[in-house]
VODOLUM-754960 format. One record per residue (C-alpha): residue number from 1; residue in three letters; x, y, z. Coordinates in steps of 0.5 Angstrom, whole numbers, plus 2048, in hexadecimal, padded with zeros to 3 digits. Example, Ala and Ser with C-alpha at 12.3 -4.5 7.8 and 13.67 -1.06 7.14 Angstrom:
2
PT / n / res / px / py / pz
PT / 1 / ALA / 819 / 7F7 / 810
PT / 2 / SER / 81B / 7FE / 80E
//
This chain:
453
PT / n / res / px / py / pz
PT / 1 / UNK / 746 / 78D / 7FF
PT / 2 / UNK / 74A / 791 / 7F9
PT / 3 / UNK / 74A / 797 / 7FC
PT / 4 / UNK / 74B / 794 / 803
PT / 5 / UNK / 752 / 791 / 800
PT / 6 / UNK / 753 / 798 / 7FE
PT / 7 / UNK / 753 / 79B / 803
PT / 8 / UNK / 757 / 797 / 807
PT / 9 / UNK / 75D / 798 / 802
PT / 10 / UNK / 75C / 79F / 804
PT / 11 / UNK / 75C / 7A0 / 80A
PT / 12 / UNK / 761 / 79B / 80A
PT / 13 / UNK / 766 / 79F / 806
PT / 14 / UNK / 763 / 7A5 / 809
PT / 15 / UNK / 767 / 7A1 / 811
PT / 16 / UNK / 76C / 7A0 / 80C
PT / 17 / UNK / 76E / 7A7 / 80A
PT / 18 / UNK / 76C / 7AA / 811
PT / 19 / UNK / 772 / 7A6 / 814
PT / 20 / UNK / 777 / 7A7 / 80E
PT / 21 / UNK / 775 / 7AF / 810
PT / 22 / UNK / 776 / 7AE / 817
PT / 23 / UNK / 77C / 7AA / 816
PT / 24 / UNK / 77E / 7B1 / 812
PT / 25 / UNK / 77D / 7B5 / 816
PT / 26 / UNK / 77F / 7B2 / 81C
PT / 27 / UNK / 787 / 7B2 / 817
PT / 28 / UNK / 78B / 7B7 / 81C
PT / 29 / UNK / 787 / 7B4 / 823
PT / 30 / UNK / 78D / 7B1 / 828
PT / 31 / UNK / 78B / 7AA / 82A
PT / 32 / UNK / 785 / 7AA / 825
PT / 33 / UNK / 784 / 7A2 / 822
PT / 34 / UNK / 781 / 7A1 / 81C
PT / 35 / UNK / 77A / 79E / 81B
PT / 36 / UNK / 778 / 799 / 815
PT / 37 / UNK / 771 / 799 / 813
PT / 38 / UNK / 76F / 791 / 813
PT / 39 / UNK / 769 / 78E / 810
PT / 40 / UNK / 765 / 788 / 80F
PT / 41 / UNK / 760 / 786 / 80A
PT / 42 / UNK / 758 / 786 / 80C
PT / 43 / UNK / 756 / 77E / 80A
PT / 44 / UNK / 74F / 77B / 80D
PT / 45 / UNK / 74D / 774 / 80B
PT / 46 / UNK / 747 / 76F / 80F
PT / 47 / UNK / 747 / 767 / 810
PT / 48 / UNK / 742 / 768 / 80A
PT / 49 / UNK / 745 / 76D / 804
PT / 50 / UNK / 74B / 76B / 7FF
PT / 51 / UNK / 750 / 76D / 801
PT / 52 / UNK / 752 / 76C / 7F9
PT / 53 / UNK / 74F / 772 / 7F7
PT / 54 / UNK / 74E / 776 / 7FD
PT / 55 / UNK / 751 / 77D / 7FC
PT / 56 / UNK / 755 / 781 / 801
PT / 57 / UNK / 752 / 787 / 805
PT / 58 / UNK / 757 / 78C / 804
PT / 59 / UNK / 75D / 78E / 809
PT / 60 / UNK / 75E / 790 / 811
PT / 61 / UNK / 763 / 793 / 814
PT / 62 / UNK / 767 / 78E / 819
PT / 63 / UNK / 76B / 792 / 81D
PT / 64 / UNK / 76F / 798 / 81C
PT / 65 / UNK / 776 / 796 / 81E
PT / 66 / UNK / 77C / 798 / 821
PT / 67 / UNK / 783 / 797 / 81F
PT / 68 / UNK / 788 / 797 / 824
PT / 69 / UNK / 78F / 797 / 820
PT / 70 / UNK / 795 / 79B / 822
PT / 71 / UNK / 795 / 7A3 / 820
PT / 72 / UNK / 79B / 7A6 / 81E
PT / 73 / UNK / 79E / 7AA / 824
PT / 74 / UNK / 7A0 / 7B2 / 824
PT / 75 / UNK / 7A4 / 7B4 / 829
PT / 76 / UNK / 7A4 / 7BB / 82C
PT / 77 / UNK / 7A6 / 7BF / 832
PT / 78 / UNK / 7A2 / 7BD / 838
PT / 79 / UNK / 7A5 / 7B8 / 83B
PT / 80 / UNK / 79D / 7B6 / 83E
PT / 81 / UNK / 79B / 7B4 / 837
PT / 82 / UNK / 79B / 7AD / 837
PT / 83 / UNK / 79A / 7A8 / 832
PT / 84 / UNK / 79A / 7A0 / 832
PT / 85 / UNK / 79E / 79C / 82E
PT / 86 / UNK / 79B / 795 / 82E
PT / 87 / UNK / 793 / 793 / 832
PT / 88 / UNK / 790 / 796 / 837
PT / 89 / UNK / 78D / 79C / 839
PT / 90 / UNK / 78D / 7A2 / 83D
PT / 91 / UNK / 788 / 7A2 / 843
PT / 92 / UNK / 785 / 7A9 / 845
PT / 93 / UNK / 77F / 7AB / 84A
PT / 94 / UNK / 77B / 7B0 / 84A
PT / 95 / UNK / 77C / 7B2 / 852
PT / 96 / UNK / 781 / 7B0 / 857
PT / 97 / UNK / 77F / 7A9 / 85B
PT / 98 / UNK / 77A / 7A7 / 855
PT / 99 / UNK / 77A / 7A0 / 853
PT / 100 / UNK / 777 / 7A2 / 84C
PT / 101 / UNK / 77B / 7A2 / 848
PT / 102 / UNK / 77D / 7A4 / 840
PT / 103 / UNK / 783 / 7A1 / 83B
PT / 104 / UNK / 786 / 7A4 / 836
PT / 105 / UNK / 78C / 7A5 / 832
PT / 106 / UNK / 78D / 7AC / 832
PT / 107 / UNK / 792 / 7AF / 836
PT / 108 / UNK / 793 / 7B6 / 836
PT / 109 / UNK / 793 / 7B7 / 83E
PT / 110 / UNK / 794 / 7BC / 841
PT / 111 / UNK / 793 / 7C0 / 848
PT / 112 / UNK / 78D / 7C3 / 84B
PT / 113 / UNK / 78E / 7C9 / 851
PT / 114 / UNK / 78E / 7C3 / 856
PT / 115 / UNK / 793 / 7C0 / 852
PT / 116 / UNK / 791 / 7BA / 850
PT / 117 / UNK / 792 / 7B7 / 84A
PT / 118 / UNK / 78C / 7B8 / 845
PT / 119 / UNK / 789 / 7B7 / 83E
PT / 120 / UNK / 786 / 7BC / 83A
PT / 121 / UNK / 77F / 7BB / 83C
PT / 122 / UNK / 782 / 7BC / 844
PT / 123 / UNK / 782 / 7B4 / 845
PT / 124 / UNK / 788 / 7B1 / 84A
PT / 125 / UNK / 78D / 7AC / 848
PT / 126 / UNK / 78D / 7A6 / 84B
PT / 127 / UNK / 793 / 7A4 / 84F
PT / 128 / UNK / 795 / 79E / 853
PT / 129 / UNK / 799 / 7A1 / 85B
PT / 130 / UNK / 7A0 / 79F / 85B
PT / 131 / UNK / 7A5 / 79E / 861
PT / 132 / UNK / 7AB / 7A3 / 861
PT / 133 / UNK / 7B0 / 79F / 85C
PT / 134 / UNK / 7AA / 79F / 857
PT / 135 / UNK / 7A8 / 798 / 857
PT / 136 / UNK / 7A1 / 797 / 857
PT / 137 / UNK / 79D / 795 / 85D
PT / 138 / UNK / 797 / 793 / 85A
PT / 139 / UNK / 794 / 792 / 852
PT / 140 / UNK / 78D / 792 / 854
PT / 141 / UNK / 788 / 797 / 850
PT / 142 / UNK / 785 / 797 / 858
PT / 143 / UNK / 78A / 79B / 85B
PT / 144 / UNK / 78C / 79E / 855
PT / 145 / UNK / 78B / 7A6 / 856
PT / 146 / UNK / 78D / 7AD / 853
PT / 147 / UNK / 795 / 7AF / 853
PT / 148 / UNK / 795 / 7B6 / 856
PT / 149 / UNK / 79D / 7BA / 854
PT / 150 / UNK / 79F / 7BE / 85A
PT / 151 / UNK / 7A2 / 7C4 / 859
PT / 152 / UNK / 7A7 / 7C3 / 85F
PT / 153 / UNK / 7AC / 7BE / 861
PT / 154 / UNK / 7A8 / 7BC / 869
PT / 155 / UNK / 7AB / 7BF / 86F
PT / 156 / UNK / 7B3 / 7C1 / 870
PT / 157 / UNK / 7B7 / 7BC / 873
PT / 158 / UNK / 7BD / 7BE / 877
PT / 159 / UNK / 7C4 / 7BB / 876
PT / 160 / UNK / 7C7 / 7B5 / 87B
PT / 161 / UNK / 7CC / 7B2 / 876
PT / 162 / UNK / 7D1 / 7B4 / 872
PT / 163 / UNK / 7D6 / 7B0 / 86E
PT / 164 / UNK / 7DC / 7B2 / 86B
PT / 165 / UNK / 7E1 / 7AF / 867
PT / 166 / UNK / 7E7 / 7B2 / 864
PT / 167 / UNK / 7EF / 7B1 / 862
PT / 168 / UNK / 7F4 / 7B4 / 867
PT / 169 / UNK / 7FB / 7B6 / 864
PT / 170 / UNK / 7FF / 7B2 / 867
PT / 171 / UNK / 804 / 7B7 / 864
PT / 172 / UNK / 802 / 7BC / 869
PT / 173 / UNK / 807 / 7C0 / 86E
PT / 174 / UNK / 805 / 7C0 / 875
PT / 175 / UNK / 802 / 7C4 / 879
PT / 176 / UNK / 801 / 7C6 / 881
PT / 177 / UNK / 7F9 / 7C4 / 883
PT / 178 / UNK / 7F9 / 7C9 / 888
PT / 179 / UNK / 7FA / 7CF / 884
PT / 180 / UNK / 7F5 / 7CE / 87F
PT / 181 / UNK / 7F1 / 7D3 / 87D
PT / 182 / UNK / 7EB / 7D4 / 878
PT / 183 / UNK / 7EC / 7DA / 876
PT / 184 / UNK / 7F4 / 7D8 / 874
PT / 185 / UNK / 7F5 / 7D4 / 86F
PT / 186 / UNK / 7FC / 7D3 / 871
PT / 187 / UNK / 7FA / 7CF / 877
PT / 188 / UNK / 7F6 / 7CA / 873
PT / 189 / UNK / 7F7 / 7C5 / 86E
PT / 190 / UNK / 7F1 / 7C4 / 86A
PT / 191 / UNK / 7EA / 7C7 / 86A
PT / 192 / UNK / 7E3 / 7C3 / 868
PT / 193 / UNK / 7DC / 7C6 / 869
PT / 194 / UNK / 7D5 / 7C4 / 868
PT / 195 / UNK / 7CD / 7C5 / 869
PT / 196 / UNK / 7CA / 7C3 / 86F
PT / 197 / UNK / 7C2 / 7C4 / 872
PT / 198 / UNK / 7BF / 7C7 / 879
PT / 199 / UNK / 7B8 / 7C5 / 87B
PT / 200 / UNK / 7B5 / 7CA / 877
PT / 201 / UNK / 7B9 / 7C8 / 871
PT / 202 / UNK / 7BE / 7CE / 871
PT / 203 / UNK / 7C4 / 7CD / 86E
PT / 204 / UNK / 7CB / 7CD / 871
PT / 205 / UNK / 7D2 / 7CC / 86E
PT / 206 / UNK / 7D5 / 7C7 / 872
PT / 207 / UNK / 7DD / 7C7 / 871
PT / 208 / UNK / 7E2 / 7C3 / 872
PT / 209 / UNK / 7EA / 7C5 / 873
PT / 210 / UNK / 7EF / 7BF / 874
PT / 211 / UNK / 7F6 / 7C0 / 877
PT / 212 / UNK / 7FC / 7BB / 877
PT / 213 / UNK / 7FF / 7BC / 87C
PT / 214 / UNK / 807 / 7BC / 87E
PT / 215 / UNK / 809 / 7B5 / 880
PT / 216 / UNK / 803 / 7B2 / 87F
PT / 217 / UNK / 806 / 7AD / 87A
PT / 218 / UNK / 80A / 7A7 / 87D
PT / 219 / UNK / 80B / 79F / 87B
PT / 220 / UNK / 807 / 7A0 / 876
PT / 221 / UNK / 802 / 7A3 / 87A
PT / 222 / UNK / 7FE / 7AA / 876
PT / 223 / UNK / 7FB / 7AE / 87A
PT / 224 / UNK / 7F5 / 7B6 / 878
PT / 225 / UNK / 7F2 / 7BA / 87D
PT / 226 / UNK / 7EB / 7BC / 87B
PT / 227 / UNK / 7E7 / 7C3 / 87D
PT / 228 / UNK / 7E0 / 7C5 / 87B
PT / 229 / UNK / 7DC / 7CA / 87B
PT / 230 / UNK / 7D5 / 7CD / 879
PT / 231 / UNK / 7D3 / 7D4 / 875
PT / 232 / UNK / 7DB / 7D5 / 877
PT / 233 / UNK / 7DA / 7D4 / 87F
PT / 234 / UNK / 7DE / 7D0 / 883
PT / 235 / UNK / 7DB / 7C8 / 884
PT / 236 / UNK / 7DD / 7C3 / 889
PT / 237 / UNK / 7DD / 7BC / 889
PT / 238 / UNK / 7D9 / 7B9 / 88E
PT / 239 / UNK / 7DD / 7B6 / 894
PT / 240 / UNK / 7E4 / 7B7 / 895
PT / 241 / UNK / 7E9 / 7B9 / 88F
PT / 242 / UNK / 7EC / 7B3 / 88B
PT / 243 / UNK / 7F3 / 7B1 / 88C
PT / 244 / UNK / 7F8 / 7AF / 888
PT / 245 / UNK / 800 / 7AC / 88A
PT / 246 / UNK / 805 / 7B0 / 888
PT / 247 / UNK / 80D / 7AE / 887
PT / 248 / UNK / 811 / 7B3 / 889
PT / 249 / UNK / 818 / 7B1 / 889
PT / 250 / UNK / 817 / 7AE / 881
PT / 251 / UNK / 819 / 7A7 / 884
PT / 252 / UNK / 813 / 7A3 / 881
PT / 253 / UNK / 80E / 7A2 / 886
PT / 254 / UNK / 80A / 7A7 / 88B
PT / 255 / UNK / 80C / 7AA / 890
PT / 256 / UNK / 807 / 7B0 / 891
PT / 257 / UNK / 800 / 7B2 / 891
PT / 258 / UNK / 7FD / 7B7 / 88D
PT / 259 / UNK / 7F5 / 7BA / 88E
PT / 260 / UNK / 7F0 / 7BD / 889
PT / 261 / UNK / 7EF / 7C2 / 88D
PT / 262 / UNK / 7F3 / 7C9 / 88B
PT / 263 / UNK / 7F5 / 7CE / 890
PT / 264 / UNK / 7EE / 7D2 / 88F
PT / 265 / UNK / 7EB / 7CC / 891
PT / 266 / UNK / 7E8 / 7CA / 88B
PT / 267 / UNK / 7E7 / 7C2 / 88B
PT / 268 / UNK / 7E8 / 7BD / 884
PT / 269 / UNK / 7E9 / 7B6 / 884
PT / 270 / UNK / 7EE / 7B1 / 881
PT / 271 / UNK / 7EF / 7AE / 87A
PT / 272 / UNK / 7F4 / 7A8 / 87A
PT / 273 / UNK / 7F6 / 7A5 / 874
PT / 274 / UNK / 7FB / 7A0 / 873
PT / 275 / UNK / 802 / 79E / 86E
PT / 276 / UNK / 7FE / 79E / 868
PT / 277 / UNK / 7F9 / 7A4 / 869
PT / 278 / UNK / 7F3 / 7A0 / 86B
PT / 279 / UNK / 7EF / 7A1 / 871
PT / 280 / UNK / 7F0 / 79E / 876
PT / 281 / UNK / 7EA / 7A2 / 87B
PT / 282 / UNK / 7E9 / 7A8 / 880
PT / 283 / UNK / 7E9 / 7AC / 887
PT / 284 / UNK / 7E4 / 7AB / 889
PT / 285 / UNK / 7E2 / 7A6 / 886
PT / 286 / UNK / 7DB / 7A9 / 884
PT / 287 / UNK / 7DC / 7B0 / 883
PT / 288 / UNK / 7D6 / 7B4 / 885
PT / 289 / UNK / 7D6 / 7BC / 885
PT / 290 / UNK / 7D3 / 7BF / 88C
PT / 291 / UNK / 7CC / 7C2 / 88C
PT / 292 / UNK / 7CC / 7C7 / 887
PT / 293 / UNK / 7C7 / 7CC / 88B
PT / 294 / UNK / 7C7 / 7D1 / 890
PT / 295 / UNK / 7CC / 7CE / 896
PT / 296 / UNK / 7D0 / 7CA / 890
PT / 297 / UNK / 7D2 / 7CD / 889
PT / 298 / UNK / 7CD / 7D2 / 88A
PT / 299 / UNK / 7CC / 7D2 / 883
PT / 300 / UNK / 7C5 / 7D1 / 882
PT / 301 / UNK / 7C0 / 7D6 / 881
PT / 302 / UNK / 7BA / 7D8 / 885
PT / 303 / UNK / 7B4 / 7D1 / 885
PT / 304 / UNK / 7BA / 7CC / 882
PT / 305 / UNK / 7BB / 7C6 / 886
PT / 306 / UNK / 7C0 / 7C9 / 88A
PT / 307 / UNK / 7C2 / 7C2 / 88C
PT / 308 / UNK / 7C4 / 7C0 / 885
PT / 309 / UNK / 7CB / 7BC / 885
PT / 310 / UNK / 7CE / 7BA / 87E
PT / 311 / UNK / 7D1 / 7B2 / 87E
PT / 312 / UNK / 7D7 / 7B3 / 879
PT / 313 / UNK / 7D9 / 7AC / 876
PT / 314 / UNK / 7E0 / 7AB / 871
PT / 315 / UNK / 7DE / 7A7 / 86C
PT / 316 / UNK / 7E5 / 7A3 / 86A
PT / 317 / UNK / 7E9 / 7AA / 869
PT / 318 / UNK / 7F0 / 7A9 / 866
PT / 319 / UNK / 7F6 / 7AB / 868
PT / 320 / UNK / 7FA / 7AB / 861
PT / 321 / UNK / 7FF / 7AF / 85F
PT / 322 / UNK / 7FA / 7B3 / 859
PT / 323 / UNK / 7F7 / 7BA / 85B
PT / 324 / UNK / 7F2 / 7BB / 85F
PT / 325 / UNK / 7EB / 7B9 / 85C
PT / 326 / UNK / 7E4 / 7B8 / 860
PT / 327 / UNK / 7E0 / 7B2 / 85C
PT / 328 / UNK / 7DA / 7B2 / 860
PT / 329 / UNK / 7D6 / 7B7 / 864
PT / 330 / UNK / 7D0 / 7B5 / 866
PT / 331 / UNK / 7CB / 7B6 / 86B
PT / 332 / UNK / 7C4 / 7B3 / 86E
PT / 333 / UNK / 7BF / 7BB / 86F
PT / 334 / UNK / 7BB / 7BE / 86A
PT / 335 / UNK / 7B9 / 7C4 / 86A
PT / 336 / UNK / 7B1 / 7C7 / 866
PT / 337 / UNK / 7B2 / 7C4 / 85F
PT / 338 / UNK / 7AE / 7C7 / 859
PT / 339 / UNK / 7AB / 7C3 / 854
PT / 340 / UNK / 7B0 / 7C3 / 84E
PT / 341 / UNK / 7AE / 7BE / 849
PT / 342 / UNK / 7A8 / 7B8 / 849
PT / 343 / UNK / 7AB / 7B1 / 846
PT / 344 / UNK / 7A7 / 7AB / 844
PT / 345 / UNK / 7AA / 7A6 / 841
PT / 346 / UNK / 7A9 / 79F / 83D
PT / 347 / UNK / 7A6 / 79C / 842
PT / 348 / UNK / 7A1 / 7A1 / 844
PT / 349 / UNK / 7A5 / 7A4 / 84B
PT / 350 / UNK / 7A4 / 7AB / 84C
PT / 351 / UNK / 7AA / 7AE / 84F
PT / 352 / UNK / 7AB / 7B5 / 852
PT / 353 / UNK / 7B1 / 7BA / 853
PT / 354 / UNK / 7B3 / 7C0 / 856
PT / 355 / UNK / 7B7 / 7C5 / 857
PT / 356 / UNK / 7BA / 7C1 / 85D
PT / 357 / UNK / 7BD / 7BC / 85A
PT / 358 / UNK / 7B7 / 7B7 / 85D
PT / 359 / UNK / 7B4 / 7B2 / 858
PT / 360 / UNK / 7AE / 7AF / 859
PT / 361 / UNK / 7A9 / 7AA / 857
PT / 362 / UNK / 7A2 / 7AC / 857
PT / 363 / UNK / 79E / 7A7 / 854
PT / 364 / UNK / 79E / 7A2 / 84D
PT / 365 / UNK / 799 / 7A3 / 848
PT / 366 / UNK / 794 / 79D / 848
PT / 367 / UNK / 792 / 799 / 841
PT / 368 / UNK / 78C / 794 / 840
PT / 369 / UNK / 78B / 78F / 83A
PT / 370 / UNK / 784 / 78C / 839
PT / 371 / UNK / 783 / 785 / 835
PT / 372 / UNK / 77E / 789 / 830
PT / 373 / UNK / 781 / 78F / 82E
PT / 374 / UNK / 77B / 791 / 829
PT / 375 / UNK / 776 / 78F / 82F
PT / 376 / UNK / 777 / 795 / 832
PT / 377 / UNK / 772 / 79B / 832
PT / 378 / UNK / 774 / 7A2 / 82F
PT / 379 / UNK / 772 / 7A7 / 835
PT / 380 / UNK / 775 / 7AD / 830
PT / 381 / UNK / 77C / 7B1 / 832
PT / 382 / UNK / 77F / 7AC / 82F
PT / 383 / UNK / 77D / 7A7 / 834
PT / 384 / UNK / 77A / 7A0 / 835
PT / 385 / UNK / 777 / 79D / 83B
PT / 386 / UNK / 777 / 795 / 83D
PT / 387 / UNK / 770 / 790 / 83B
PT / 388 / UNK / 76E / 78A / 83B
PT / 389 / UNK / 771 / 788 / 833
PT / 390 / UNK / 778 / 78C / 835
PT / 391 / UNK / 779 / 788 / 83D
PT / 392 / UNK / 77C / 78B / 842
PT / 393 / UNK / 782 / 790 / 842
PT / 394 / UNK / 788 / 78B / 844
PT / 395 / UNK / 78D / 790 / 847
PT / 396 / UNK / 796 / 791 / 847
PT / 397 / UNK / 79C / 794 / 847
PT / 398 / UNK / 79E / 797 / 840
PT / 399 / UNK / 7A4 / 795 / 83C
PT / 400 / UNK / 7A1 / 78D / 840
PT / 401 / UNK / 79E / 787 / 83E
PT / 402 / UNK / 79A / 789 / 837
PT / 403 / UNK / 79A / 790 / 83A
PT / 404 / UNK / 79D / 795 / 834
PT / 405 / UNK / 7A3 / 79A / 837
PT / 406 / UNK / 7A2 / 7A1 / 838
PT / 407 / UNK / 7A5 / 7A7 / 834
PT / 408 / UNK / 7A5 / 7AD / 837
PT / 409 / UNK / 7A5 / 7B4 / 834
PT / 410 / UNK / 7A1 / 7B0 / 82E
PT / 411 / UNK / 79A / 7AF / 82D
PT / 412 / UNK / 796 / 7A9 / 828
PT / 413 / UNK / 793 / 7AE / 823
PT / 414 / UNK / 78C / 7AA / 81F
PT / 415 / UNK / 78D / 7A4 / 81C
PT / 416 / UNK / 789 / 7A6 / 815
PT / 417 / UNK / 78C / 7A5 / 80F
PT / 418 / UNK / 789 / 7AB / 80A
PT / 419 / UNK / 78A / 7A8 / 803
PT / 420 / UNK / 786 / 7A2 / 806
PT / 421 / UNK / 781 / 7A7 / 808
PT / 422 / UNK / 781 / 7AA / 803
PT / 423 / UNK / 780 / 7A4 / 7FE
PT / 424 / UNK / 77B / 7A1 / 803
PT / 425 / UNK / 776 / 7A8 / 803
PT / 426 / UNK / 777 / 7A6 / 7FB
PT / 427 / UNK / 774 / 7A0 / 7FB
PT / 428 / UNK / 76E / 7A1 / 800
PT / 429 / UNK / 76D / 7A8 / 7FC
PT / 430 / UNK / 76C / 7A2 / 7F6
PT / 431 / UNK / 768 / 79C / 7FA
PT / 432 / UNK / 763 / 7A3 / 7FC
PT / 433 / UNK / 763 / 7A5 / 7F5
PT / 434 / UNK / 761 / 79E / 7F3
PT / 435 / UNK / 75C / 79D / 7F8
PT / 436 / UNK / 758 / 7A3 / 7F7
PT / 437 / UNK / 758 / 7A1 / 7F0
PT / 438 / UNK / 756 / 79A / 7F2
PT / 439 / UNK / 750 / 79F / 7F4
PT / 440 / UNK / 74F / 7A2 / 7EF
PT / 441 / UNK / 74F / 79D / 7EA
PT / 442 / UNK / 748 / 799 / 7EF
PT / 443 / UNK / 746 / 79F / 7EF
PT / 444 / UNK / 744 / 79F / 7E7
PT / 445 / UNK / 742 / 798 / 7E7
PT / 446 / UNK / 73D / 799 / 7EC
PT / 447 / UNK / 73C / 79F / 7EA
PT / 448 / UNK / 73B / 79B / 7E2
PT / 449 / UNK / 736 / 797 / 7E5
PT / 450 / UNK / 730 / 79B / 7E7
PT / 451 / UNK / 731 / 79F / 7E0
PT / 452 / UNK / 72F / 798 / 7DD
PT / 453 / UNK / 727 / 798 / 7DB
//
C-alpha cells in the first residue's frame, strides 16, 4: 500500500512539473493561457472500516486547468494583429462555410493569396456581414463567415451631381458676358475647378468660370454668369442659356434682359443673389450640362457613356464683399480605387480604403463567450473547442454586453508569470524528491523485513 502511495505522489509531482514546464516554454506564445495542475487526495472507506483510522491512498491528478486572465498587450505594426481587452474570443474555421469551428485569443491575422484573413495555421477569421454603413445585419455564429479584403474599390461610377459652394466678391468690377473667354482671364471674374468621372472611371477637370456681368446689379438685386467646361472644352447647359434683368439707365429697377450666352454661342446659366449677399436661386432653375458625347460636348473618349450629362447644384453660395473662395467642390463618380489602408476598430468593424477616396465597410469581427471558460478542450495552436462542461459559444459584437473592445495593431501576449513559474518548478522538483524518498525509506523496510531470521 506504501508504495502505491508513493508513487502517486510522483507521478503527481511529475503532472505537476510537466505543466510548469509547458507553462515555460509556452512564456513567448500569443494568446497562450496558463494551466495549473489540480490534485485531490485518493480516500476509500466502507459501511463496515473505521474510517477513524483509515489511511488515505495517495494523490490523483483532478484536472490540469486553464486560467483565463487578461495578458499583457504588445503593440506592433500590422494593423491585422488583433487583441481582446476584456471576455471572449476569436472564432477561426478551417474551410470556408464550415460550421466547425475553433476559439482562440491569438490575433495575429494576416491574409492568404486569396485575401482572407487567416491565422497562422491558414484558419479563417470569422466575421458577422454587415450593411453599407457598417451596422451588423446579423450576430449569429450561422451566418458568420470569412472576411475576404479586396484589392479594388468595385466598379467606377460616373458623375451625375456636382455641388459648388463658393463666396463671389461682390467687390468685382463688371464684365460683358458675351465676350467671354477661357483663354482670357480678362473676360472673366473668378475661376474654380475640380475632378469629375466618365463611365469607365476616367477623369476629367471640370471648371467653372463666373462673370458678373454690367448692369446685373439693381434694387438690391446681384446677378453672375456661370460658364463650364471639361478638359478646357466648351460645355452647355442643357436647354436654353439663363437670363438675368439688367438696369441699363441706373434708375433701379430692370429695364433690359441679359443672356448667359456669349457671342460664340457658349451657354451659362444665372446666379441671383440679394441685397445681403445670399442666394436667392438660379436660371434655370435645375442646372444640368448637355450630353457630354458625341453629339454634345464631345468630350468623352471612346467606350464612355456618351450620354452622361452633369446636374450642377449651388449649395448656399454667398456673394459678400471677401475674396473669391470655393468652400465646397464635391461630386458623386469614383473612378478604380486601390487598397490603401485596412482599419479595424473598437468594436470589430473592419473598414477598407483606397486610393479613390471611398471608404468601405467590409465585415465586424465576431466574438464568443461560454458560461465555463475552463470547459473548453485544447485542440493545440492556441485554440479550444466548445464541450458539454464549457456550453455552448454565446456569440456578439465586440466593445458590447460582456464582450471585451478590440485593439488594433496589438496582440494578447501569454498570461504566464515566470517568477511564479519558476517558484512553482521548485517546489514540484521538492514534492518528487520527497516522494521518491518515501520510496526509498518502504523500500528499506520491506527490504529489513525479509533479512529477519
Amino acid at each position: 500500500m506504501s508504495f502505491n502511495i508513493a508513487l502517486s505522489g510522483i507521478s503527481a509531482a511529475q503532472k505537476d512539473l510537466n505543466t510548469t514546464a509547458n507553462n515555460i516554454a509556452n512564456a513567448n506564445t500569443i494568446g497562450f493561457k496558463e494551466s495549473r495542475a489540480e490534485f485531490a487526495d485518493v480516500y476509500a472507506n466502507s459501511i463496515f472500516s473505521n474510517s477513524k483510522t483509515a489511511v488515505g491512498g495517495g494523490v490523483a491528478t483532478s484536472q490540469v486547468a486553464q486560467q483565463f486572465h487578461q495578458g499583457s498587450l504588445q503593440l506592433t505594426n500590422n494593423s491585422l494583429d488583433l487583441a481582446i481587452k476584456g471576455g471572449g474570443f476569436f472564432v477561426t474555421a478551417s474551410e470556408i462555410g464550415t460550421l466547425d469551428h475553433q476559439f482562440t485569443r491569438a490575433g495575429a491575422f494576416k491574409v492568404d493569396k486569396n485575401n482572407y484573413m487567416v491565422d497562422s495555421a491558414g484558419n479563417f477569421l470569422q466575421t458577422f456581414p454587415v450593411d453599407k454603413d457598417g451596422n451588423s445585419t446579423s450576430v449569429s455564429l450561422t451566418t458568420a463567415k470569412p472576411v475576404q479584403i479586396p484589392d479594388t474599390a468595385g466598379s467606377p461610377v460616373q458623375t451625375e451631381n456636382v455641388t459648388l459652394q463658393m463666396n463671389l466678391n461682390a467687390k468685382e468690377g463688371s464684365l460683358d458676358p458675351a465676350a467671354f473667354d477661357p483663354l482670357d482671364s480678362k473676360t472673366y471674374n473668378s475661376v474654380t475647378s475640380m475632378t469629375i468621372y466618365d463611365s469607365l472611371g476616367e477623369p476629367h477637370i471640370m471648371t467653372t468660370y463666373f462673370v458678373k456681368p454690367n448692369n446685373g446689379s439693381y434694387n438690391g438685386e446681384n446677378n453672375w454668369v456661370a460658364y463650364y467646361a471639361i478638359d478646357g472644352k466648351q460645355v452647355d447647359v442643357s436647354g436654353p442659356a439663363g437670363t438675368y434683368q439688367t438696369d441699363t439707365n441706373g434708375d433701379g429697377t430692370p429695364d433690359a434682359t441679359g443672356t448667359a450666352q456669349t457671342t460664340g454661342g457658349w451657354k451659362g446659366s444665372v446666379l441671383k443673389f440679394n441685397s445681403v449677399g445670399v442666394y436667392t436661386g438660379s436660371d434655370p432653375a435645375v442646372v444640368t450640362t448637355e450630353a457630354l458625347g458625341v453629339g454634345g460636348a464631345g468630350v468623352l473618349g471612346p467606350g464612355a457613356d456618351g450620354t452622361q450629362a452633369v446636374n450642377i447644384k449651388f449649395n448656399a453660395p454667398t456673394q459678400y464683399s471677401a475674396p473669391f473662395a470655393a468652400t465646397e467642390l464635391s461630386q458623386d463618380g469614383t473612378t478604380v480605387g486601390r487598397l490603401t489602408n485596412v482599419e479595424i476598430g473598437e468594436d470589430g468593424l473592419i473598414t477598407a480604403s483606397y486610393s479613390n477616396g471611398s471608404t468601405v465597410p467590409l465585415a465586424r469581427v465576431a466574438l464568443v463567450r461560454f458560461a465555463n471558460e475552463q470547459g473548453l478542450t485544447q485542440v493545440g495552436n492556441t485554440s479550444w473547442k466548445a464541450s458539454l462542461s464549457s456550453g455552448p459559444a454565446l456569440a456578439g459584437e465586440p466593445n458590447s454586453g460582456t464582450f471585451g473592445s478590440l485593439s488594433s495593431s496589438a496582440l494578447e501576449q501569454s498570461n504566464i508569470d515566470l517568477t511564479t513559474e519558476l517558484v512553482d518548478l521548485i517546489s514540484a522538483q521538492r514534492n518528487f524528491q520527497a516522494n521518491s524518498r518515501t520510496l526509498e525509506v518502504n523500500n528499506t523496510l520491506q527490504q529489513t523485513v525479509l533479512q529477519i531470521r
